[in-house]
N, C-alpha and C positions, 0 to 999 in steps of 0.2 A: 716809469713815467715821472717820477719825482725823485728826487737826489738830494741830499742834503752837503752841501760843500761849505768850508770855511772859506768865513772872508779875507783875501789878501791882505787887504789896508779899512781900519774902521777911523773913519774921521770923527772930531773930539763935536762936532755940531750933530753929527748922527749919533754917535750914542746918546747924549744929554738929550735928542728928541725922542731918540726909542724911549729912554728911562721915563722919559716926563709923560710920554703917553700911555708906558702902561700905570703909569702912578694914577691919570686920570680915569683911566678903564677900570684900576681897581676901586675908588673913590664911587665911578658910577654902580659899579655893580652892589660894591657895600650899600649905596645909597636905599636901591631895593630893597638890601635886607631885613635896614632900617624900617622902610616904610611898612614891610610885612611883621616887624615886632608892633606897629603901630607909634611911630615916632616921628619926627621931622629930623631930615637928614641932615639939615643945615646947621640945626640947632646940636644935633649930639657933635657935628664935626667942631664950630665953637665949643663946645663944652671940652673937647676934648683938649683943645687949645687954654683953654682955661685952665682945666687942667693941670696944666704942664708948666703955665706962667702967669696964673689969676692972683699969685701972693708972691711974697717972698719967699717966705716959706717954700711953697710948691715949686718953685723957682729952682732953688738950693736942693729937691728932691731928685728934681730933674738932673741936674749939676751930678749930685751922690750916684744915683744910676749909671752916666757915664762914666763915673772912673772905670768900676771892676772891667767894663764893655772894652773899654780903652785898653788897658792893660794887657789882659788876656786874649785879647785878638792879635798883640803885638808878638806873644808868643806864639799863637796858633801859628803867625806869618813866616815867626820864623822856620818853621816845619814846610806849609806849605811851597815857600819858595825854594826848595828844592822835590818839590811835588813830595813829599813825603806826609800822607794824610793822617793829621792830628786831630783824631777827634775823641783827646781823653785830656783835653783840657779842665773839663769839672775833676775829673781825679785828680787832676796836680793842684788845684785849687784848694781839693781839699785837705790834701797832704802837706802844703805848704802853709796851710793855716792849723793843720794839726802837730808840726814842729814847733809851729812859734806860740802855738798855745801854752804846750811845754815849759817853757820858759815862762812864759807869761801866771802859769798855776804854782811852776817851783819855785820863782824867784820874785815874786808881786813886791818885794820893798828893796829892790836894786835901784840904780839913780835910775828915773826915767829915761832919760837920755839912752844910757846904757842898753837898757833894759828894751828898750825898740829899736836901739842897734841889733842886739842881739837878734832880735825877734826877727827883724827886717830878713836878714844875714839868716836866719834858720827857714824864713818863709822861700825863700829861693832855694836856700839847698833840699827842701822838702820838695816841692814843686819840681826842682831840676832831677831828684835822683827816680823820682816816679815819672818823669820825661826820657828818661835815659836806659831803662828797664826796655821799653819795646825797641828804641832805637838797638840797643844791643841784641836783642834776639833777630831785629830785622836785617843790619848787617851784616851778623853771623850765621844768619841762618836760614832768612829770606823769610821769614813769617807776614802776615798780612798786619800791616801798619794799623788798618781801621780797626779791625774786629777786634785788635792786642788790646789796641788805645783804649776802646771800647769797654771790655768788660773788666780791668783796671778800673775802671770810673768806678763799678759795681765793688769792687776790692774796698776802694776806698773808704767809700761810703758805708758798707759794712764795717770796716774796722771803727770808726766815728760811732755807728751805733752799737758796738760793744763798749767803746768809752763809755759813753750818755749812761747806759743802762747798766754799765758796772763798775769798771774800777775807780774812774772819775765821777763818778755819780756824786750832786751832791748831798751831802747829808743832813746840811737845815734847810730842804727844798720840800721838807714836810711831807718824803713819799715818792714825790714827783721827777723824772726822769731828766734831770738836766746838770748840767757841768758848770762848777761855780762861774760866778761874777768875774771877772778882771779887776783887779785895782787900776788905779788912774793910773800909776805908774806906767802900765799896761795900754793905754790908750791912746791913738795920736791924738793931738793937741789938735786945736783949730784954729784956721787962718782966712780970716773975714768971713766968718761964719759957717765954715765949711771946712773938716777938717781935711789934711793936710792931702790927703789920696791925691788929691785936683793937682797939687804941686808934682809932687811924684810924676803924677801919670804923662804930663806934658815935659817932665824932664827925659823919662823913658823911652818918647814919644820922639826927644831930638836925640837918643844916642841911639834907638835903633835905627833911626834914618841914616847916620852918620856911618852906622854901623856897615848897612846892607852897602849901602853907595859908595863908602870911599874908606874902606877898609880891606885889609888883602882877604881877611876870612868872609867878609860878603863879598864880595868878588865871587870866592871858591863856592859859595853856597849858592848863585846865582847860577856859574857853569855846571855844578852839579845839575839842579834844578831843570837845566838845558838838556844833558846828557852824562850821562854816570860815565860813560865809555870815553866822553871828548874830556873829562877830569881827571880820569886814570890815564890815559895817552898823555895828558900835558903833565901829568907826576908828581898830580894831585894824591892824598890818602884818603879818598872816598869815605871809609869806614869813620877815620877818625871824627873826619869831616861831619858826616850824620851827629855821630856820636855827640859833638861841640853843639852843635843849633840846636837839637832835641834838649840838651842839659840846660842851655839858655833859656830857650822856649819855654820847659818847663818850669824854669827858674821865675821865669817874668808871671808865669801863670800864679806859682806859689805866693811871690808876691800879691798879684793880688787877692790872695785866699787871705794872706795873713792882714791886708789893710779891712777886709771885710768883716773877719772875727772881732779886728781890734778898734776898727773907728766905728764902725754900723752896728754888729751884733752883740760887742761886749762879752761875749764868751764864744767858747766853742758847741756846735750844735749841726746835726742835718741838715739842715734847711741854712748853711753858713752862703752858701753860693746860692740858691736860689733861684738855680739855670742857667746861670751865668754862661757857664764853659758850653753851651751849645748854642747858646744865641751867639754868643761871639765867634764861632764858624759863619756864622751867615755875613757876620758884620765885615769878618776877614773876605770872605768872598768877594759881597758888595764893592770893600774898598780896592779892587782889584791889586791885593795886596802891597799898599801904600801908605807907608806911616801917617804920614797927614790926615790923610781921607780915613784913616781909621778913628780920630776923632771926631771928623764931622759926622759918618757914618751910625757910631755910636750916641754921637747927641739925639739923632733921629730918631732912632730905636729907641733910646730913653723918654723920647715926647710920644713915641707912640705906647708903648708899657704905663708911662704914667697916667696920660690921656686912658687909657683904657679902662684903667684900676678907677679913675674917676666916675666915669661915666655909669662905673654898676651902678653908682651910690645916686648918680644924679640923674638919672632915669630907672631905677631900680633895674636895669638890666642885667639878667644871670653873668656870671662870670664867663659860663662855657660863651654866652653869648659874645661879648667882648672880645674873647680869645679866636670867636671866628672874623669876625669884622678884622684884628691883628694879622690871623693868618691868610686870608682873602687882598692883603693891601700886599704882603711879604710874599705870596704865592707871581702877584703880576711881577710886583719886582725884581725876582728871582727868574721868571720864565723871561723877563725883557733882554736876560743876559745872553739867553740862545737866540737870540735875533739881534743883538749887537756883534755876535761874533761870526754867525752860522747865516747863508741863505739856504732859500728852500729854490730850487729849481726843478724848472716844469719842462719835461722832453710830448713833444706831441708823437706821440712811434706811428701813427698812421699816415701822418705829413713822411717821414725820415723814410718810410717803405717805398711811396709814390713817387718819390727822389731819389731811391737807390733803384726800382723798376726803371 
C-alpha cells in the first residue's frame, strides 16, 4: 500500500521549501520544550543569536568554530564523493595534530615560519596516512569502510592518552596529566583578530572545488563515486584512485587537527577536536557535498554550538538540555533530506482489485 520511490528531478525552489519547513517544525517543536523547562521560547531563540553575535568577541568565536567544521568536512567530501564512507575523520584529526605536535614539543625555537611549515606539512601527512590505512584494507581486501574508520578514531585517541599520561606528560604540571605549552613559535599568528585557520580554510575551500570540478583526478573520483565498474571499463585504477582521495581527505582532516592544537588549544590534549570529525559528517551531508555550502553549512552549526553553550549560562539550562533543543533542530533537518530526495506513494489495492475484477 505504500512505496517508497526516488525522486526523478528535485527542483532547487522544493528542496529550499522542504528544508525551510522542516527548520520551522523543528524551531516549533523546540519551542514546547522550551516552555516545559519553563522559559519563553522567543527569548532563549534571541539569546541564542546573541549568542553567537552579541560581541565581538562571540563573533570571532563563532568565526573560530567554523574553520575546523570547514576543513574537515572538505575532507570527509572527499571520501564521500566516491561514496566511500568516512566516518574516522576525528581520528585523522587527531593524528594529524599529533605529528605536528611532534615538531612543535622537539623543535619550539626553529624560525616560526619554518617551524608551522613543518607542522602544517606533518598535520597532513598524519591525517593522510591514518586516511590511507582503511582505504588500503578496503581496496585490498574489501573491509567495511565505516566500522575500519570507526574504531581507528578509538586507536587514536588511545594513543593521545598514553602521551598525556606518560611519556609526554608534563613534568612542572605539578602532578597533573597534561603535555607541555607550545612556544609561540608554534602557534599561528593572527589576522584581524582571528587567527590564521579562517585564511587557510577558504583557501582550501577554492582548491578542493577546483580540485573535484576541473581536474582529471576529480573527474576519476566522481565516476568512481558513480560506479567502480564504469571506472575500471574506462581504464581507470580504482585502487589507486581510493587510495589518492582517502590520503588527501585524510590530509585536510590532519590539517585541521594541527590548526586546532596550535591556534585554539596550544598544546596537545583529548579533548583537541572536540567532536569535530562527527559533526563534520553531518555538515558534509547537509552540504550535499559542495565546497561552497560547506562553509555556509558550517557557519550554521557554529551559531547553533555557540548559541547553545550560551544559553546554559543565560537561562541556567543543563547542558544535556541545550544538547537536546541542538539535536531536535539537526534531527528535522536531517530527516528533511528523505523528503527532498524520496516520495512516499500511496497504492489503494482495494480500488486496483475492483479494476482488475
Amino acid at each position: 500500500m505504500i512505496r517508497i520511490a526516488a525522486r526523478s528531478e528535485v527542483s532547487k525552489n522544493r528542496s529550499v521549501l522542504t528544508r525551510i519547513a522542516a527548520i520551522i517544525m523543528a524551531l516549533m517543536l523546540s519551542a514546547l520544550f522550551i516552555v516545559f523547562l519553563g522559559h519563553d521560547p522567543l527569548k532563549v531563540y534571541l539569546s541564542m543569536l546573541e549568542g553567537s553575535f552579541g560581541s565581538v568577541y562571540r563573533i570571532k568565536e563563532t568565526i573560530i568554530s567554523t574553520i575546523p567544521l570547514t576543513i574537515t568536512s572538505l575532507g570527509i567530501l572527499m571520501a564521500f564523493k566516491m561514496k566511500f564512507w568516512n566516518i574516522g575523520a576525528e581520528g585523522q584529526m587527531i593524528m594529524g595534530a599529533f605529528l605536528a605536535s611532534y615538531f612543535a614539543l622537539n623543535y619550539p625555537d626553529m624560525n616560526r615560519l619554518a617551524l608551522l611549515a613543518l607542522m602544517f606539512a606533518a598535520g597532513a601527512v598524519g591525517g593522510g596516512i591514518w586516511g590511507l590505512i582503511p582505504a588500503y584494507f578496503k581496496s585490498k581486501y574489501g573491509t567495511n569502510e565505516v566500522l575500519f574508520t570507526l574504531m581507528m578514531n578509538y586507536i587514536a585517541l588511545k594513543w593521545i592518552t598514553y602521551l598525556q599520561y606518560g611519556p609526554w606528560r608534563d613534568k612542572n604540571a605539578l602532578g597533573f596529566p597534561k603535555i607541555p605549552n607550545f612556544t609561540s613559535n608554534a602557534v599561528l599568528p593572527k589576522l584581524f583578530g582571528i587567527h590564521m585557520g579562517w585564511l587557510i580554510a577558504l583557501i582550501l575551500t577554492a582548491l578542493v572545488y577546483v580540485f573535484i570540478h576541473y581536474t582529471k583526478k576529480g573527474y576519476e573520483i566522481n565516476v568512481i563515486g558513480e560506479s567502480e565498474s564504469t571506472g575500471a571499463y574506462a581504464g581507470m585504477n580504482v585502487r589507486k584512485i581510493i587510495l589518492q582521495a582517502m590520503f588527501l581527505g585524510g590530509a585536510l582532516a590532519g590539517i585541521s587537527g594541527m590548526i586546532q592544537a596550535s591556534a585554539v588549544s596550544g598544546t596537545l590534549s583529548v579533548e583537541v577536536t572536540g567532536g569535530v570529525g562527527y559533526t563534520a559528517i553531518i555538515v558534509t551531508w547537509l552540504s550535499g557535498l559542495s565546497a561552497p555550502l560547506i562553509i555556509i553549512v558550517s557557519f550554521l552549526f557554529a551559531i547553533l554550538i555557540q548559541g547553545g553553550s550560551y544559553i546554559q549560562t543565560a537561562f541556567q539550562i543543563p547542558q544535556s538540555a541545550a544538547q537536546i533543543l541542538q539535536g531536535m533542530i539537526l534531527l528535522f533537518v536531517l530527516g528533511s533530506e528523505f523528503f527532498v530526495k524520496y516520495q512516499i506513494i500511496y497504492k489503494n489495492i482495494k480500488l486496483k482489485k475492483r479494476r482488475e475484477s
